[in-house]
C-alpha positions as YAML, in Angstrom:
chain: A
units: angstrom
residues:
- id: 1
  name: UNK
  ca: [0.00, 0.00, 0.00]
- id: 2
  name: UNK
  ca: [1.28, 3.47, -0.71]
- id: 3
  name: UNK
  ca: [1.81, 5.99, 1.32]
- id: 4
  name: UNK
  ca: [-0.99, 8.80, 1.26]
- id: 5
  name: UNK
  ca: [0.87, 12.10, 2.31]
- id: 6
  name: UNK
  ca: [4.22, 11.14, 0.28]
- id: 7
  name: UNK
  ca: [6.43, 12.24, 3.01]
- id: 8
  name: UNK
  ca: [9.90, 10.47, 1.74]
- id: 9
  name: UNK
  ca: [10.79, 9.86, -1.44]
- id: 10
  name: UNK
  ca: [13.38, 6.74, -2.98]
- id: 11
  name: UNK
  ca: [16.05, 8.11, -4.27]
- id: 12
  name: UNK
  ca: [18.74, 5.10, -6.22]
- id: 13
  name: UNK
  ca: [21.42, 4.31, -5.14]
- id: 14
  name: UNK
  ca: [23.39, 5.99, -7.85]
- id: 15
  name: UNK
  ca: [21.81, 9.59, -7.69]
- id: 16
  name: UNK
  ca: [24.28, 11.92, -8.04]
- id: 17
  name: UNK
  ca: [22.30, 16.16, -7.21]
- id: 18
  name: UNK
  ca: [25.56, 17.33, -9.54]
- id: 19
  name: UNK
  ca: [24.05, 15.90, -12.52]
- id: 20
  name: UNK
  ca: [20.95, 17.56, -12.16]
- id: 21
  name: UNK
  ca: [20.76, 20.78, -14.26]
- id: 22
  name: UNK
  ca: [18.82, 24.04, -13.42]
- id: 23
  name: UNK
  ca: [16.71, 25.26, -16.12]
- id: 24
  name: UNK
  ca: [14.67, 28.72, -16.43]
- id: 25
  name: UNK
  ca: [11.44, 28.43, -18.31]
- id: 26
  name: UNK
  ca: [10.38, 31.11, -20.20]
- id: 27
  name: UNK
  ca: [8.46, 34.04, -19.25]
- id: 28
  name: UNK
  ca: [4.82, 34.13, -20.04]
- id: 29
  name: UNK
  ca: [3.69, 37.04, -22.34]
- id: 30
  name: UNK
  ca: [0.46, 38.66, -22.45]
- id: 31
  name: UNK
  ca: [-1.75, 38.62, -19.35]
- id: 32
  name: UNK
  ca: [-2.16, 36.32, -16.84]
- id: 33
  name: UNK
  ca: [-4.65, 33.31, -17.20]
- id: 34
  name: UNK
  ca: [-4.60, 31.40, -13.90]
- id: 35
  name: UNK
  ca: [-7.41, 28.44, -13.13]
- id: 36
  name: UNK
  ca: [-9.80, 28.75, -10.84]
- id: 37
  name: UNK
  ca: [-13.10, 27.43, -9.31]
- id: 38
  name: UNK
  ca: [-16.04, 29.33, -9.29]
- id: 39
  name: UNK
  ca: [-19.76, 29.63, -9.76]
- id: 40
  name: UNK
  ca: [-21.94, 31.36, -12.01]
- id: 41
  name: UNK
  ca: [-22.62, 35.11, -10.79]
- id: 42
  name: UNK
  ca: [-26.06, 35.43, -12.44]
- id: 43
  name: UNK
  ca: [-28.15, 33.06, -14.90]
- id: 44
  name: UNK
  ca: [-27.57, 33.14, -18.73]
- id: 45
  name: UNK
  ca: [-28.43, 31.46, -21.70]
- id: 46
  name: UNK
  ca: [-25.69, 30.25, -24.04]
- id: 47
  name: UNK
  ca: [-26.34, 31.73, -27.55]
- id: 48
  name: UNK
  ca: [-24.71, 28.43, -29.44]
- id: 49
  name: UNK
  ca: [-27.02, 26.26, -28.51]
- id: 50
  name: UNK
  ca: [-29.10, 28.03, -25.53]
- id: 51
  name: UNK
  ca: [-28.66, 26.04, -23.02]
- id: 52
  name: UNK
  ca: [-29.78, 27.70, -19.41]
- id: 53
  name: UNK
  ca: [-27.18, 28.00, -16.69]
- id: 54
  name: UNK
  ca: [-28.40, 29.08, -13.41]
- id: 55
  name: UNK
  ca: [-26.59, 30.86, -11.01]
- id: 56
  name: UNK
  ca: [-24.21, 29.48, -8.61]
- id: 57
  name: UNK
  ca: [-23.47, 26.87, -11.06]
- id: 58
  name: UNK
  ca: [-19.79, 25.67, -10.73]
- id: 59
  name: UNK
  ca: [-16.95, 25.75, -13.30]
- id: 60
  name: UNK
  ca: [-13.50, 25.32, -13.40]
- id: 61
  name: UNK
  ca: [-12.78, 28.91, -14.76]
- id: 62
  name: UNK
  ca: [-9.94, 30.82, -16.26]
- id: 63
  name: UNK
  ca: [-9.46, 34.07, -14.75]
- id: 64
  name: UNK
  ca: [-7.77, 36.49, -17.16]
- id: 65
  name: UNK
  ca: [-6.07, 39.68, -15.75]
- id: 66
  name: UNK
  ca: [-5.77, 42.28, -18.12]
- id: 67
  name: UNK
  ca: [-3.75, 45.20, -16.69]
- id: 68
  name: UNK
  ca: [-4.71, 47.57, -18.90]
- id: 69
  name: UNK
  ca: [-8.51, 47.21, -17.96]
- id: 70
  name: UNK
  ca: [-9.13, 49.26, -15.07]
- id: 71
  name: UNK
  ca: [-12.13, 51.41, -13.53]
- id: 72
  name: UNK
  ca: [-10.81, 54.54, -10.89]
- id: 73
  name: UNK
  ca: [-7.79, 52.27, -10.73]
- id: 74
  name: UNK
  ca: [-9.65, 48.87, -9.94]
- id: 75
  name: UNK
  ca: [-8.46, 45.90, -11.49]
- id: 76
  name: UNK
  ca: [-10.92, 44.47, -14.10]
- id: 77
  name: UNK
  ca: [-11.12, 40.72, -13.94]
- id: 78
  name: UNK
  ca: [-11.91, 38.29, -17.22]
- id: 79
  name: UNK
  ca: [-13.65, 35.12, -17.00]
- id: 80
  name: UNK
  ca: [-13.65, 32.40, -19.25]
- id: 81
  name: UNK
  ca: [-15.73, 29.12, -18.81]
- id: 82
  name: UNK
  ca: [-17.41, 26.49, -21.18]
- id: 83
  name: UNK
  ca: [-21.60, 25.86, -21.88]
- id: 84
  name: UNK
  ca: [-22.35, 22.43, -19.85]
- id: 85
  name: UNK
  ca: [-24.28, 21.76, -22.98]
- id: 86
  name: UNK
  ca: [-21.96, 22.40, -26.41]
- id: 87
  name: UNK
  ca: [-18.78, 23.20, -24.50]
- id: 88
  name: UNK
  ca: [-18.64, 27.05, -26.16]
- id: 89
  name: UNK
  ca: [-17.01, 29.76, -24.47]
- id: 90
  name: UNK
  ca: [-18.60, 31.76, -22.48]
- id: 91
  name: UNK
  ca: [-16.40, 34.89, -21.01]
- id: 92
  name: UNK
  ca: [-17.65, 37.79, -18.34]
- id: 93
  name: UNK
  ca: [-16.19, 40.04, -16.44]
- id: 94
  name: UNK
  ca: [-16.41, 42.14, -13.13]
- id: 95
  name: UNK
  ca: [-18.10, 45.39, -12.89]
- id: 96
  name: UNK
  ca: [-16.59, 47.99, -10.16]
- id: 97
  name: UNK
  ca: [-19.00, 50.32, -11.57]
- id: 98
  name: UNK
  ca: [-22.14, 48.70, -10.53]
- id: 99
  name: UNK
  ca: [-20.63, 46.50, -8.25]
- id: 100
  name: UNK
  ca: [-21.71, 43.72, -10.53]
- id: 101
  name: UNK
  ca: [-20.79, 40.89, -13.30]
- id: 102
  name: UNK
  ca: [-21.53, 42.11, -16.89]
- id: 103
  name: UNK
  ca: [-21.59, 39.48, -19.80]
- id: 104
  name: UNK
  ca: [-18.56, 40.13, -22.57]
- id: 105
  name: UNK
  ca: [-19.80, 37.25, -25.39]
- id: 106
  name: UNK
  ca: [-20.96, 33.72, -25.54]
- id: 107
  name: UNK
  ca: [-23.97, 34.15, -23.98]
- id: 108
  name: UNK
  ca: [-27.05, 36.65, -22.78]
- id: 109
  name: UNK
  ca: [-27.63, 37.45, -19.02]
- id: 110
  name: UNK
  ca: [-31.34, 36.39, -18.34]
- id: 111
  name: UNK
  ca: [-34.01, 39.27, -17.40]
- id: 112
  name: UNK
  ca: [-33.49, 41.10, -14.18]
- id: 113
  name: UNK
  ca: [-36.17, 43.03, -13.00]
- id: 114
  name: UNK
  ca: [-34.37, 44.17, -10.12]
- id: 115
  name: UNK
  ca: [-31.69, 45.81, -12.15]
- id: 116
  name: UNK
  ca: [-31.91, 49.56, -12.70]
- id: 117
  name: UNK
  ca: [-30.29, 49.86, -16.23]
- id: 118
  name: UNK
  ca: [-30.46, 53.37, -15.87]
- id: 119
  name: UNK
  ca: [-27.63, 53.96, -13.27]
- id: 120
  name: UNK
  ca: [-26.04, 51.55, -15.16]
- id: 121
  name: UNK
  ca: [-25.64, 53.29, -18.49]
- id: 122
  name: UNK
  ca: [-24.89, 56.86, -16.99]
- id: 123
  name: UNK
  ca: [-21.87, 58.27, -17.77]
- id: 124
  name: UNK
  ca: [-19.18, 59.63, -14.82]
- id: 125
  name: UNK
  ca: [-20.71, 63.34, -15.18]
- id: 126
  name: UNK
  ca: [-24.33, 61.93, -14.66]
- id: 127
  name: UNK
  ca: [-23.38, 59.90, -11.47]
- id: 128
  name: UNK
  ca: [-21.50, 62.61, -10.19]
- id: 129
  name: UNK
  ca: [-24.38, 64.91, -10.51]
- id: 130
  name: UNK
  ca: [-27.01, 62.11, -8.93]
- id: 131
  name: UNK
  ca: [-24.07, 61.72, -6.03]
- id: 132
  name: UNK
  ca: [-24.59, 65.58, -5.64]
- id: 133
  name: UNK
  ca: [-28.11, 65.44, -5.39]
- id: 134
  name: UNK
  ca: [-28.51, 62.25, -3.36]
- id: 135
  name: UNK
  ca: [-25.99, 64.33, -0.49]
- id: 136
  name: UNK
  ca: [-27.57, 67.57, -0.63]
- id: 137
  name: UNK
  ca: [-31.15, 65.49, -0.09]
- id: 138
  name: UNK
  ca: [-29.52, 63.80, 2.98]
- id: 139
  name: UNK
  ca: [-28.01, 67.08, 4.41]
- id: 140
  name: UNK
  ca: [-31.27, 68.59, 4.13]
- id: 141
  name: UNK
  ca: [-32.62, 65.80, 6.04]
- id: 142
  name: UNK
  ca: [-30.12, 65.93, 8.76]
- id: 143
  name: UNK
  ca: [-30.97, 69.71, 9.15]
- id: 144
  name: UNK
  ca: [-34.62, 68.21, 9.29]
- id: 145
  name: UNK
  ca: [-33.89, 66.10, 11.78]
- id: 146
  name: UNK
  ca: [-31.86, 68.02, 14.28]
- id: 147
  name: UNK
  ca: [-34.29, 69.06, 16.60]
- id: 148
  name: UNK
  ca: [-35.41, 65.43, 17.27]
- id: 149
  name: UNK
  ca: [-32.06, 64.43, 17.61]
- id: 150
  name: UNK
  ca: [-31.37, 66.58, 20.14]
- id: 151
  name: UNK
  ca: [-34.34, 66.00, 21.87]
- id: 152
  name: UNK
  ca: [-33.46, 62.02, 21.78]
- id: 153
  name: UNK
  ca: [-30.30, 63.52, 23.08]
- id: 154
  name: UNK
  ca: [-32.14, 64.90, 26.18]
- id: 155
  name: UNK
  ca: [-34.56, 61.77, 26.57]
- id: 156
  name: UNK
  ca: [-31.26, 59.63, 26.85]
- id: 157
  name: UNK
  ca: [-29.37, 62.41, 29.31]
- id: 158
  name: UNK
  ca: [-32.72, 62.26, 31.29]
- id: 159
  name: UNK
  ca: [-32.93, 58.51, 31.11]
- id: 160
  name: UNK
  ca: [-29.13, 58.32, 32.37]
- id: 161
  name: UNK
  ca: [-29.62, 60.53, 35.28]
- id: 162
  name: UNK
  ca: [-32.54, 58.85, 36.69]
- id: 163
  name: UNK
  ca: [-30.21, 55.17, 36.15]
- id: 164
  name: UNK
  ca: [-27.66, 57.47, 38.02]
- id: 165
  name: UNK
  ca: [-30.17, 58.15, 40.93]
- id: 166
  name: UNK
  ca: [-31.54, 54.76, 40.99]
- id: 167
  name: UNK
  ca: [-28.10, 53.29, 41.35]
- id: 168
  name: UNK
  ca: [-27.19, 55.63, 44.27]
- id: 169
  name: UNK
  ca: [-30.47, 54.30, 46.24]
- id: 170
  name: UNK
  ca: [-29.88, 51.04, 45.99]
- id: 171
  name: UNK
  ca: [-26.15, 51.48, 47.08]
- id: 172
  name: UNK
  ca: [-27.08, 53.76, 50.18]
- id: 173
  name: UNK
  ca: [-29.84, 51.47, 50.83]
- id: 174
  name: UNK
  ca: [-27.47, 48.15, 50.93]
- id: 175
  name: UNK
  ca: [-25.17, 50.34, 53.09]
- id: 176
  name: UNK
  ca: [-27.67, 50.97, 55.36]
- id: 177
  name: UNK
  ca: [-28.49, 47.65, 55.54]
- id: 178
  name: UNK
  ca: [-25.09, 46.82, 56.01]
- id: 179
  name: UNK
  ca: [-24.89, 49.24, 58.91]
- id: 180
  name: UNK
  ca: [-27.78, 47.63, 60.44]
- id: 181
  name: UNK
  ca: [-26.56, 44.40, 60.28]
- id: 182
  name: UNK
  ca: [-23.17, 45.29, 62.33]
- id: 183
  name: UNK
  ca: [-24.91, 47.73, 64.83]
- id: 184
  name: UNK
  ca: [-28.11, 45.32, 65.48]
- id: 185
  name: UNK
  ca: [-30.94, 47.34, 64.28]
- id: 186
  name: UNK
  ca: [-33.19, 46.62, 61.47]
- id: 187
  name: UNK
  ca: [-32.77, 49.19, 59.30]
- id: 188
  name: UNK
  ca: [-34.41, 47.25, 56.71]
- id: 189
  name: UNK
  ca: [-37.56, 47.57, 58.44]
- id: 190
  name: UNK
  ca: [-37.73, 51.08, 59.39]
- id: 191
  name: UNK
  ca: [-36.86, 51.84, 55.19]
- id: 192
  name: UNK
  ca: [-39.72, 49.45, 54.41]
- id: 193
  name: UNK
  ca: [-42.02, 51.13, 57.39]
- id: 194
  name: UNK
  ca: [-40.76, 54.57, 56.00]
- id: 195
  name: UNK
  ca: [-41.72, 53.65, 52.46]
- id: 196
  name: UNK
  ca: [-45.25, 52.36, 53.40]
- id: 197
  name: UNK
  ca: [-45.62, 55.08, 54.94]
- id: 198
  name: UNK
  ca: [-44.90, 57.63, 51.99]
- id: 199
  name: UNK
  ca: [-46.99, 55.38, 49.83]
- id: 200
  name: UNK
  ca: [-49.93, 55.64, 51.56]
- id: 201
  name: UNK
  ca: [-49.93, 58.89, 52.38]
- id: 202
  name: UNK
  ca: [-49.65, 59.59, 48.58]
- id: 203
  name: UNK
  ca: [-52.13, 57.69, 48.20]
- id: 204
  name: UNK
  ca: [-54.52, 59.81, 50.83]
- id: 205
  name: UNK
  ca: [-53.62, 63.00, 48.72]
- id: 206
  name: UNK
  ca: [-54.25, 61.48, 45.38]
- id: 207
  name: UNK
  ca: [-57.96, 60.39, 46.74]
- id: 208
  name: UNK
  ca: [-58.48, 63.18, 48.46]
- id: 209
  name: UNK
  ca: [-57.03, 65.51, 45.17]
- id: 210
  name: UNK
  ca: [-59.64, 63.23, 42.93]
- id: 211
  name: UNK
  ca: [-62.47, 63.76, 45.43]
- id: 212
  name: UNK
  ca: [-62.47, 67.63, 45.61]
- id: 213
  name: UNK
  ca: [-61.88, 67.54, 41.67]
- id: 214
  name: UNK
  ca: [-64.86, 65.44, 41.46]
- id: 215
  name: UNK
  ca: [-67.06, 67.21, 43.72]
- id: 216
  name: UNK
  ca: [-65.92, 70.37, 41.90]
- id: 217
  name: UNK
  ca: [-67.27, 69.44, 38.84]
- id: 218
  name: UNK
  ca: [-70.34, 68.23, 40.46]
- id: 219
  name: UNK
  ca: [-71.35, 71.82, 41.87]
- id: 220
  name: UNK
  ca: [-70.41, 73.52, 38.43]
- id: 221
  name: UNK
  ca: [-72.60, 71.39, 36.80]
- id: 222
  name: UNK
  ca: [-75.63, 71.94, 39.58]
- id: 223
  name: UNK
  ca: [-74.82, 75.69, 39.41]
- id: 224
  name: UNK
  ca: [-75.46, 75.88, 35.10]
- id: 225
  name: UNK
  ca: [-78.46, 73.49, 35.93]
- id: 226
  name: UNK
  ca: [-79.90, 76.23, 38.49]
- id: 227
  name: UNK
  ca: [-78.93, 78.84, 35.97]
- id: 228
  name: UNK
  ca: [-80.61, 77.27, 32.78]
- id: 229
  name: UNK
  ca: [-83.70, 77.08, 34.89]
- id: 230
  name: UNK
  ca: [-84.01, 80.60, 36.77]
- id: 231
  name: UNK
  ca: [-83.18, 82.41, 33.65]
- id: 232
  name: UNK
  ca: [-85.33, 85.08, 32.63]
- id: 233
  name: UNK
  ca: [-85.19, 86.46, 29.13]
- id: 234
  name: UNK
  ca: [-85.74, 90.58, 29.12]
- id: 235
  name: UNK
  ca: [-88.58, 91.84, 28.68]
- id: 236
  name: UNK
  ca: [-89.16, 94.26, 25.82]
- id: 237
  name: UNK
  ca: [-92.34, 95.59, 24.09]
- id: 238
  name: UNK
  ca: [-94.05, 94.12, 21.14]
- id: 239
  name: UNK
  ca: [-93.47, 96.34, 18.15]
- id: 240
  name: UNK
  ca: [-96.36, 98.42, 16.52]
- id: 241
  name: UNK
  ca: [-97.48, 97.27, 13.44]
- id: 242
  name: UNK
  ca: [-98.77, 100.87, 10.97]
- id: 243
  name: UNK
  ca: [-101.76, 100.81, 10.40]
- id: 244
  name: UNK
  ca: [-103.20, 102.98, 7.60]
- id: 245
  name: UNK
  ca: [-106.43, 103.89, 8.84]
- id: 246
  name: UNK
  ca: [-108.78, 105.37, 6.11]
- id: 247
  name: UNK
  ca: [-109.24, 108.77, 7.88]
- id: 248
  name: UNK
  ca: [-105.55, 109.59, 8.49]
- id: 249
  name: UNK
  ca: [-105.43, 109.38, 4.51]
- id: 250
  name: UNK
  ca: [-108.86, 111.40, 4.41]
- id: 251
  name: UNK
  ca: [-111.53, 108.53, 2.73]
- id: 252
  name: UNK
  ca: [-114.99, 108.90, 4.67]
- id: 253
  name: UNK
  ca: [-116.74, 104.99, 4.58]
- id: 254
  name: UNK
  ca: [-120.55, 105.20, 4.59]
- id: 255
  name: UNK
  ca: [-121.88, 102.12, 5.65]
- id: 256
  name: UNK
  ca: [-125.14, 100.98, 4.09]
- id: 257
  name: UNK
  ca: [-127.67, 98.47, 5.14]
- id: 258
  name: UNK
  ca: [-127.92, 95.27, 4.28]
- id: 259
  name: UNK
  ca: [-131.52, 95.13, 2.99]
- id: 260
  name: UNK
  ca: [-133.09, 97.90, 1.03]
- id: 261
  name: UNK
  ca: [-136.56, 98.01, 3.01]
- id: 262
  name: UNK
  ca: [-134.89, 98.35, 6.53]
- id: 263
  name: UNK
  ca: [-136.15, 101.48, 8.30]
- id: 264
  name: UNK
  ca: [-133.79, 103.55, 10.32]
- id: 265
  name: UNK
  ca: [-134.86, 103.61, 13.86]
- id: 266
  name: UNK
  ca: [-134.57, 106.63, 15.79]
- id: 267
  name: UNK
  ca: [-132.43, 106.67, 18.60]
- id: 268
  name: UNK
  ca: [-133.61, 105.99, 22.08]
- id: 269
  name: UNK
  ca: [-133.55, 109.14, 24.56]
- id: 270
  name: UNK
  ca: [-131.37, 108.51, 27.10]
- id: 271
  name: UNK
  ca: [-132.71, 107.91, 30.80]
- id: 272
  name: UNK
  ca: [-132.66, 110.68, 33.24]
- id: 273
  name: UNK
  ca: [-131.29, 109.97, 36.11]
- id: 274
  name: UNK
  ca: [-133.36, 111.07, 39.01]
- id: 275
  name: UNK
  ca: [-132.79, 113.88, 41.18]
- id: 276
  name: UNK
  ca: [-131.67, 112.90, 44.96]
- id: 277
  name: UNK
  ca: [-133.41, 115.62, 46.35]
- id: 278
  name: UNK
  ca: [-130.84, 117.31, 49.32]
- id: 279
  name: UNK
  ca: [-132.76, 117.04, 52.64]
- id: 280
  name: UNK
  ca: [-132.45, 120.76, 54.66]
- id: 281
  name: UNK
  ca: [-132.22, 120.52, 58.26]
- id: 282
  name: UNK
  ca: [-134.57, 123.16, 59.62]
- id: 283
  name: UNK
  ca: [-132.69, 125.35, 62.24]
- id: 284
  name: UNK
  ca: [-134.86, 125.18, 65.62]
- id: 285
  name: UNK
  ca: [-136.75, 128.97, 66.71]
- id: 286
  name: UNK
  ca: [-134.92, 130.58, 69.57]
- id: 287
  name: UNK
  ca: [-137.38, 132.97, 71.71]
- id: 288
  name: UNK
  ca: [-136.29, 136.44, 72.81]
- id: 289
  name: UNK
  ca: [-139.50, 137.31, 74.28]
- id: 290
  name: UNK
  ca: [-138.87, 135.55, 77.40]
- id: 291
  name: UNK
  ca: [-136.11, 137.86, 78.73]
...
């Protein structure tokens, strides 16, 4: 059985190293072809004999690196593999532009919907006018957005003080405990006591607060009740209607009778009243003969 790893190796007996000679191959020209494994970036159909290839399909590439194909100084790299189908090449590249593959011959890149051919296609002036416009949208944002950041800023100052003040009760509280462990006194109850204590007279207030609220709104709402009812609207006097009577505009009516043979009766004399005749008292005779 062989060995696996091939750690030693036989040399004969009558190996000489001198007789060994050191040759330099020569230098390859043109660029670099090396061969590596990889998988498909994207689906494609070959146009030989259109076969599908789906992506992440793997082939034992050749990656070409042509020096002279660069983007803002970033190496462009070639790829050449073969259809699983009718063995035709099939060569794409990288994209630094879009930060994507983009087919070079052999076969078509399947529809994309996803893909927005438009920033794909612009030229350097266009995408360095969109940049432009994309940062002056987000600067314009940020201005936007100042005043709620720095009110998050004070909602997280606030939050940190009251962590702060939290912390420093519970460590004056276990010191207290402490304290009351060594000197024999439960300090534990009397903060407990103490803190009953606070919460129910909080409490008190709170019902009491809600009770006078509550009866406040009671007598408002009796006082508009007596107020609706006692109200009394003002008096004020009925307005005269003008009348045009036919003698202010000088037209004398004559009334007629209703039948033609009715005889005018003659007015009744009015009663006397009679005369209360005034009774005289008669004054009594006074004699001056007797003297």
């Amino acid at each position: 059985m062989s060995e696996r790893k091939v750690l030693q190796k036989y040399y004969p007996p009558n190996f000489d190293p001198r007789d060994l000679e050191r040759g330099r191959g020569h230098k390859q020209t043109g660029p670099r072809i090396q061969t590596i494994r990889l998988m498909a970036p994207f689906s494609m159909r070959c146009t030989t004999c259109g076969e599908f290839v789906s992506k992440g399909r793997k082939f034992n590439a050749k990656k070409e690196t042509n020096f002279e194909e660069r983007y803002l100084s970033i190496q462009v790299y070639f790829f050449h593999i073969k259809c699983t189908r009718c063995s035709a090449e099939i060569t794409f590249r990288t994209d630094p532009k879009n930060c994507d593959y983009a087919m070079v011959k052999g076969a078509v890149r399947n529809m994309e919907p996803w893909r927005n051919r438009i920033t794909e296609e612009e030229t350097m002036e266009q995408r360095l006018g969109r940049l432009e416009l994309e940062e002056a949208e987000e600067a314009g944002e940020e201005e936007k957005n100042a005043m709620a950041d720095l009110e998050a800023k004070n909602a997280d100052a606030r939050r940190e003080m009251a962590v702060a003040d939290a912390l420093d009760e519970t460590r004056h509280r276990n010191a207290r405990i402490d304290r009351s462990e060594k000197e024999g006194v439960d300090y534990a109850d009397m903060i407990v006591r103490a803190e009953e204590e606070e919460r129910a007279r909080q409490d008190r207030e709170d019902t009491e607060t809600a009770r006078q609220a509550f009866r406040r709104k009671r007598l408002a709402a009796a006082q508009e009740k007596l107020e609706k009812r006692w109200t009394v609207e003002p008096w004020q006097p009925a307005a005269k209607k003008k009348v045009n009577s036919p003698a202010r505009l000088g037209i004398k009516i004559v009334k007629e009778p209703l039948v033609d043979h009715a005889v005018k009766k003659k007015p009744l004399a009015a009663k006397k009243k009679p005369v209360k005749e005034k009774l005289v008292k008669e004054k009594p005779l006074v004699d001056y003969t007797s003297d």
